[in-house]
N, C-alpha and C positions, 0 to 999 in steps of 0.2 A: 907122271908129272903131278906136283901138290896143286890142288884147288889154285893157292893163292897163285903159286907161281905161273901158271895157266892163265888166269883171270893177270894178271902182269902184263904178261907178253902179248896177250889178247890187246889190252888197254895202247900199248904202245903199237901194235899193228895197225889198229883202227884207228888212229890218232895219226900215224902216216899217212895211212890210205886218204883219212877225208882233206887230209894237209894234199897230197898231189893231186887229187881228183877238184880242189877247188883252185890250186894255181897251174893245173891241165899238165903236170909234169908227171911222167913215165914213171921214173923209176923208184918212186917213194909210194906210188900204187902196189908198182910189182913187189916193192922192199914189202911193204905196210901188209898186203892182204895176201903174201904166203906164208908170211909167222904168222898173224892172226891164223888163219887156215888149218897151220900144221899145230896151232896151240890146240886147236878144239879136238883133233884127232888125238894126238897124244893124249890127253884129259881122257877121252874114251878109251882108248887105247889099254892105257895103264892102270883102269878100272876093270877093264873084260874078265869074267869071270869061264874057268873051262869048263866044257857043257852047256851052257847057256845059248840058248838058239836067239833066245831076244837080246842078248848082251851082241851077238854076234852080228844081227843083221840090224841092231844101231850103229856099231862102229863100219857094218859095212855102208851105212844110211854117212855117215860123217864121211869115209872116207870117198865116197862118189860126191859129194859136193865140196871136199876139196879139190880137187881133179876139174868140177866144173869153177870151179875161182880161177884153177891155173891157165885153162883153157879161155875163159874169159881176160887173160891178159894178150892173146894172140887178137887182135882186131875184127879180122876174119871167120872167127871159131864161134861164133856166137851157136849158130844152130848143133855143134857139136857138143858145145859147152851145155844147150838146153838137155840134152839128152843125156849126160852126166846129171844133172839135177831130178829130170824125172827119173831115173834109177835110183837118185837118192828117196827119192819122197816112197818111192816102191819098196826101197828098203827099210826105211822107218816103218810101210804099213805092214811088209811083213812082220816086223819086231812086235808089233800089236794085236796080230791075230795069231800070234806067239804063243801070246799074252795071255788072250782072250779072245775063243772063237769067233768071225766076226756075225755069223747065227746068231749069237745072242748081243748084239750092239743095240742097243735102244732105238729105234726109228726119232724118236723124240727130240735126239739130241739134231738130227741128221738135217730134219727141217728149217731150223735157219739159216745154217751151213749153207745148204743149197740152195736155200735165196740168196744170202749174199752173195753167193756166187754166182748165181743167172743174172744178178743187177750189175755185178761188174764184169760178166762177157758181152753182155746186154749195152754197158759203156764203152767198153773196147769195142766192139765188133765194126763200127763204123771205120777205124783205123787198123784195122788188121789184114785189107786185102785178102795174100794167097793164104796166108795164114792163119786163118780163120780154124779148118779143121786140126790143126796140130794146139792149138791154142784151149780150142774146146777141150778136146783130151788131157791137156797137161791141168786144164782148171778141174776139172771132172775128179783127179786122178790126187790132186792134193786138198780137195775138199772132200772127197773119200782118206786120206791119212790124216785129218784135224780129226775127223768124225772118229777114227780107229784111237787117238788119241784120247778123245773125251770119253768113250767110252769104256776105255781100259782104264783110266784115271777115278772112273766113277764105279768102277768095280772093285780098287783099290789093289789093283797089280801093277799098275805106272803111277810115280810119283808127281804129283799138281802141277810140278816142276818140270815135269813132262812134257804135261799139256799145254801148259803155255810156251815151253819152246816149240811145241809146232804148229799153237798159232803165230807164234811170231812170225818163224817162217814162213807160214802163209801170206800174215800183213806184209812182211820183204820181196814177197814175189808180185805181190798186188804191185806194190813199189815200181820194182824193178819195169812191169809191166806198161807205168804209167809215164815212168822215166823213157821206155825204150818207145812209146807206140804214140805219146801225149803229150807231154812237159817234160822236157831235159831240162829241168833247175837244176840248180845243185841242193837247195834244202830237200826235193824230193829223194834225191838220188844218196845225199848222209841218211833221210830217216830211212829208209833202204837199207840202209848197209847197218846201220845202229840195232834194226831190228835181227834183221838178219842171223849177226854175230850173238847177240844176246841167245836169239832161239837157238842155233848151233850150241853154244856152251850150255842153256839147261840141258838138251838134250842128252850129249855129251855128258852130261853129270845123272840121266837117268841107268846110265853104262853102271852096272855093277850093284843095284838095287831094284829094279824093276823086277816084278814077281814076287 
């Protein structure tokens, strides 16, 4: 699928989804955020290059969080849908130490990673009850994939473009997190999804250049 026509379809999905998600209606969610979904995968998709281990385990990193979008339209699926996402985030880190051993990742970048991230399990953790240990882990686990991003970005094997698609995703999950455990607005829950989509698509466009 071309750039443009990707970034199209993407524009219109995400334009349904925050259109249902703010008049509470079904099915302009499910319409909106399985084309956005299946835009970003296609976009990878049709970049993968044969042989490529890191082309291979981005588009496997996109297509596990589409499956958790899908899964996230069942009401119920939430904990199933999380575990699709953390296989995403494992597969983006595979794609990084791909990359670039994770041996040699800079410790330097790691460190404020890892605050921010103590500061907002540290905010959550009062609203997480049983969930507490699964929560630690999933933050653990994509502030370890931001770190594999920056690092590989700053070796010059992932493009910049890269790296800010996977912080985005991170800021999306912060989101999602504060939406699900804190504040159910709806401005929380579009920047959420706006980030979200965005880091998906850089990502998606590191398919086929990375290395």
């Amino acid at each position: 699928m071309a750039v443009a026509s990707c970034l199209a379809v993407v524009a219109v999905g995400l334009g349904l989804l925050l259109l249902g998600e703010r008049r509470g209606r079904s099915l302009p969610v499910a319409v909106g955020k399985s084309l956005a979904s299946l835009a970003f995968l296609a976009l990878g998709w049709s970049r993968l290059r044969a042989g490529s281990t890191a082309d291979a385990y981005l588009v496997l990193g996109l297509a596990s969080c589409l499956v958790g979008d899908l899964l996230l339209l069942g009401r119920r699926r939430l904990a199933v849908a999380l575990i699709a996402f953390l296989f995403g985030h494992l597969a983006y880190l595979a794609a990084f130490q791909a990359l670039a051993p994770a041996r040699g990742w800079p410790l330097a970048l790691a460190a404020p990673l890892v605050s921010a991230s103590a500061l907002a399990a540290a905010w959550l953790w009062p609203h997480l009850g049983r969930l507490r240990p699964a929560v630690l882990v999933y933050v653990a686990v994509i502030t370890t994939m931001v770190w594999g991003a920056l690092a590989t970005a700053a070796a010059g094997v992932l493009p910049v473009g890269g790296a800010v698609g996977a912080g985005l995703f991170y800021l999306s999950d912060l989101a999602v997190a504060r939406q699900q455990f804190v504040d159910r607005s709806f401005p929380v829950r579009a920047a959420g999804l706006i980030a979200y989509y965005a880091g998906q698509l850089l990502l998606a466009g590191a398919v086929g250049v990375a290395g």
